[in-house]
C-alpha positions in Angstrom: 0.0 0.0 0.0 1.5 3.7 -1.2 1.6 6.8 1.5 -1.2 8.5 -0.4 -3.7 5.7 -0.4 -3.6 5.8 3.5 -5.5 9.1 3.1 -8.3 11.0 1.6 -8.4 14.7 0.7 -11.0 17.6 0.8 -10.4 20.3 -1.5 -12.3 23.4 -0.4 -13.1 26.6 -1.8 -13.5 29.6 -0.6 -15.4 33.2 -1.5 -14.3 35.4 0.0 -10.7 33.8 -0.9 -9.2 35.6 2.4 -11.5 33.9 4.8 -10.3 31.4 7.6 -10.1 28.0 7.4 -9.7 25.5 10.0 -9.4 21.8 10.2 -9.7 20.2 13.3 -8.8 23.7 14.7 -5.8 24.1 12.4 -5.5 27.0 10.5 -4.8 26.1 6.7 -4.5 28.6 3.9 -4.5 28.0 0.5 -1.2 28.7 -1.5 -0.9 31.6 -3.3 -2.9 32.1 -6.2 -4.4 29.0 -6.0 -8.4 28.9 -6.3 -8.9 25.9 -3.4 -6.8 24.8 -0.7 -6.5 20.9 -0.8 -5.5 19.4 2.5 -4.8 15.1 2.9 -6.5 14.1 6.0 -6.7 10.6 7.7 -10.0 9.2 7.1 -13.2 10.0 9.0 -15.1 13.1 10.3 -13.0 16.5 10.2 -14.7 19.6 11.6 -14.2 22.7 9.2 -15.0 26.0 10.2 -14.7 28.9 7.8 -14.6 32.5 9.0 -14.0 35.9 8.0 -14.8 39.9 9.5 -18.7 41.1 8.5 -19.8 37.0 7.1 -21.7 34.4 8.7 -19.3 31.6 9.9 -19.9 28.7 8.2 -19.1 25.1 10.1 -19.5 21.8 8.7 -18.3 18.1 9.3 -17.1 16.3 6.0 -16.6 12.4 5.7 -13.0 11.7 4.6 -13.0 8.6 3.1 -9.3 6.5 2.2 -8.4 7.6 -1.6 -11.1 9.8 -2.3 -11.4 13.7 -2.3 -14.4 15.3 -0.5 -15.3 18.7 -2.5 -16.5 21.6 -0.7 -17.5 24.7 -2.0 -18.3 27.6 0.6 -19.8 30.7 -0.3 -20.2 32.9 2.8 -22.9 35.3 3.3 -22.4 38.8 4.7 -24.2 39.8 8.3 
């Protein structure tokens, strides 16, 4: 069995592109220029939070299965 196929991945993205995203707690951000942040995670259920001044927080828990990417698109709405 490879490294990689010990994980899965969610790929999430973001509008506003600044806003915070945490995993688990962790603060991630996505790499410069890049349109979603993709993150490998050990399988089963990661809490995401996503955050930014004058939105409504968004928080979810997404299933991480082994080999798979879970997609996530979060579009946050102002207060």
């Amino acid at each position: 069995m490879n490294e990689g196929s010990r994980f899965g991945q969610v790929a999430i993205r973001v509008q506003p592109a600044d806003a915070e995203i945490r995993i688990d707690g962790e603060v991630w951000q996505s790499p410069q220029g890049a349109d979603r942040l993709v993150v490998h995670l050990s399988p089963g259920t990661h809490r995401v939070e996503i955050k930014k001044d004058g939105f409504d927080p968004f928080v979810t828990a997404v299933e991480i299965r082994r080999g798979e990417v879970a997609v996530l698109n979060v579009s946050l709405a102002k207060l």
